[in-house]
C-alpha positions in Angstrom: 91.5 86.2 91.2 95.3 86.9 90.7 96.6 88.1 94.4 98.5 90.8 92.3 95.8 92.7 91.5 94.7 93.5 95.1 97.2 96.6 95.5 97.8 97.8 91.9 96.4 100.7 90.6 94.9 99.5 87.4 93.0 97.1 89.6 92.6 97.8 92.7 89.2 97.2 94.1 89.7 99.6 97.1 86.7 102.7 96.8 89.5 105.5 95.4 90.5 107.2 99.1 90.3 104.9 101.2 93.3 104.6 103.3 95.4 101.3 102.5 94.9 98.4 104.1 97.1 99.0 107.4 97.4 102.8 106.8 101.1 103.4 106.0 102.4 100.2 108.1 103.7 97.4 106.4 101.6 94.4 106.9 102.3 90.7 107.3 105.0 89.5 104.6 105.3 93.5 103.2 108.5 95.2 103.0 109.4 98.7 101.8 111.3 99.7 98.7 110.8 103.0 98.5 110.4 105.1 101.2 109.9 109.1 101.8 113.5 110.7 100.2 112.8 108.4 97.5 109.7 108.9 96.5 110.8 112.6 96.7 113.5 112.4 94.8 111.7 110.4 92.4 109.1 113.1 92.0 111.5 115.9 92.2 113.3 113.6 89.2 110.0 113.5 87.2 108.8 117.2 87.4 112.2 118.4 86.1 111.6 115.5 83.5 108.3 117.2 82.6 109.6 121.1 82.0 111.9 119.8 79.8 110.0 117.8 77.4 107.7 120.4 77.1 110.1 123.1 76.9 108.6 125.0 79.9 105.4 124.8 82.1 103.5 126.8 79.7 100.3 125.0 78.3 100.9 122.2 80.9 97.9 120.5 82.7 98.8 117.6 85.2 95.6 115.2 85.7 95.8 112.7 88.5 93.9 109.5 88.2 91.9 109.2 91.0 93.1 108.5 94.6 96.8 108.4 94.8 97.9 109.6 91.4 95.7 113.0 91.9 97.6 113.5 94.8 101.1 112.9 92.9 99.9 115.4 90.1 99.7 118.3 92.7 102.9 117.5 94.3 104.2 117.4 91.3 102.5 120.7 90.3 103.7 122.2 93.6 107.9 121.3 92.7 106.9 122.5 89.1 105.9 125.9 90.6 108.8 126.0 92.9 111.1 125.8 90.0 109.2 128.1 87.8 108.2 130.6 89.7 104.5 130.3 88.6 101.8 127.8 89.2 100.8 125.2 86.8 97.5 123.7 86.1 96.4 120.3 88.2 93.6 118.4 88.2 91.9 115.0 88.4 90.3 112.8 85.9 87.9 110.0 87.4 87.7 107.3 84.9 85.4 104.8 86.8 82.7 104.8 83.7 85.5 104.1 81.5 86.8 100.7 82.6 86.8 97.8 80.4 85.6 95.9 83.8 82.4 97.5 84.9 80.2 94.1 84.0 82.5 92.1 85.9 82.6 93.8 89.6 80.1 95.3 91.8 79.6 98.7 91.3 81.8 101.5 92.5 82.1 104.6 93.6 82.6 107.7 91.4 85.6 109.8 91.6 86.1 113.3 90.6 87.3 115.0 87.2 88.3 118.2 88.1 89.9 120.4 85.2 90.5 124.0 84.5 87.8 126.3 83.3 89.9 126.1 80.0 89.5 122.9 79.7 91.9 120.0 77.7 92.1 121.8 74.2 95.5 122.4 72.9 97.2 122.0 76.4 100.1 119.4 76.7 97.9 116.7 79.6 100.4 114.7 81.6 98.6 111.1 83.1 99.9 111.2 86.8 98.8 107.4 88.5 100.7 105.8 91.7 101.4 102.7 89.7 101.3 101.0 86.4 100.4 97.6 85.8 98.4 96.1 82.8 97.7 99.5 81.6 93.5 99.2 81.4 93.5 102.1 83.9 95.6 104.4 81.7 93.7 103.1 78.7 90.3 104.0 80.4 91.7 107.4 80.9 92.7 107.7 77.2 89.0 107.1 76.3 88.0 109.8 79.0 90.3 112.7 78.4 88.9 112.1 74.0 85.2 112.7 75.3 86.8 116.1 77.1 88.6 117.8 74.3 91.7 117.6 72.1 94.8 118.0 74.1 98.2 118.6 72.0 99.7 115.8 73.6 99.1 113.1 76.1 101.9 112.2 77.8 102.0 109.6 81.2 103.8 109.7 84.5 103.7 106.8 87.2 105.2 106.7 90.5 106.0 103.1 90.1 106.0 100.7 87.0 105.9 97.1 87.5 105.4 95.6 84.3 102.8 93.0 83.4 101.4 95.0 80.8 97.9 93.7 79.1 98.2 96.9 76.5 100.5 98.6 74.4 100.8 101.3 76.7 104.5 103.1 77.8 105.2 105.5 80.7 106.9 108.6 79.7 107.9 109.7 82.9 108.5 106.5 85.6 109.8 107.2 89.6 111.0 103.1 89.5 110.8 100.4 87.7 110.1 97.9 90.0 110.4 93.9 88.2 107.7 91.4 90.1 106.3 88.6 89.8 102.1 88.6 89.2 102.2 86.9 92.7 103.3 90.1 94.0 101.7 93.3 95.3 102.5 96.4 95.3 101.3 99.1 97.6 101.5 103.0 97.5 101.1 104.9 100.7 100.9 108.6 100.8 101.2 111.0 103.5 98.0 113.0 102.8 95.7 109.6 103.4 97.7 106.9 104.9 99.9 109.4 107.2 103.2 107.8 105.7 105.0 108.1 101.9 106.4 104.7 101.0 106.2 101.8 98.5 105.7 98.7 99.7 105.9 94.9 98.4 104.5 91.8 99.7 105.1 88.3 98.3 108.0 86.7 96.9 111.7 86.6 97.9 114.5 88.7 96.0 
């Protein structure tokens, strides 16, 4: 199994919530390229990025991919609020069922979808996952948010993108770009589970 897969989000075998491996302390060979002011600035980049492609926060609805990306989605929510004056819808979409890999690991645990009693119809959805990698995970989401309703738009924001992609699939909204090598992992730690914000690398030499 390609060692790259072990951290990134689109597959990481981790049971969503669980607290990386080492909490938020880099591990042998890992080193930190993004740490806490950057990964606020980077969402405090991407929220303004959000109001003004949709012209305002109206119709709105941020859905975080379970673990780390539903966490993003209501920070991001709370900087959109703090700008706006108002809150903004923020949820979670679990997408477990909807992975093209199911056959091929052991089984694992459900996470939550968690919308607004008005559902997905006509609102403007923004994706919100930690990173982005071949792009199964967002495409498993696609095929969940179609069985919920008919959003106006779908539109995608990742903390980190680092390439490798296995679909046709684009970030709209990205934190970093972050090159690597498929020998590489990447690890996201947040704050609200692994008591530290960071981004961390491991393998490789640049």
């Amino acid at each position: 199994m390609n060692a790259a897969r072990n951290q990134a989000r689109d597959d990481d075998p981790r049971v969503d919530g669980d607290p990386a491996p080492g909490g938020g302390r880099p591990v042998d060979g890992e080193r930190a390229v993004l740490e806490a002011p950057d990964i606020n600035r980077a969402l405090t980049r991407i929220a303004h990025e959000i109001l003004e492609r949709a012209k305002g926060p109206d119709d709105l609805l941020l859905l975080g991919i379970p673990t780390r990306g539903t966490l993003l989605a209501r920070r991001l929510a709370d900087r959109i609020e703090q700008v706006e004056g108002r809150p903004v819808a923020a949820g979670s979409l679990d997408v477990t069922m909807y992975r093209d890999d199911l056959r091929l690991r052991p089984a694992r645990a459900l996470g939550r979808t968690d919308l607004p009693k008005e559902g997905v119809d006509g609102r403007i959805v923004v994706l919100v996952d930690d990173v982005l990698f071949s792009g199964r995970t967002v495409r498993a989401a696609l095929d969940a948010l179609n069985d919920l309703g008919r959003p106006t738009a779908v539109r995608l924001a990742v903390l980190v993108d680092r390439g490798h992609r296995e679909l046709p699939i684009r970030a709209d909204h990205v934190g970093k770009n972050l090159p690597t090598s498929r020998a590489e992992t990447v690890r996201v730690c947040l704050a609200e589970i692994d008591q530290r914000d960071a981004v961390l690398l491991r393998g490789g030499q640049r």
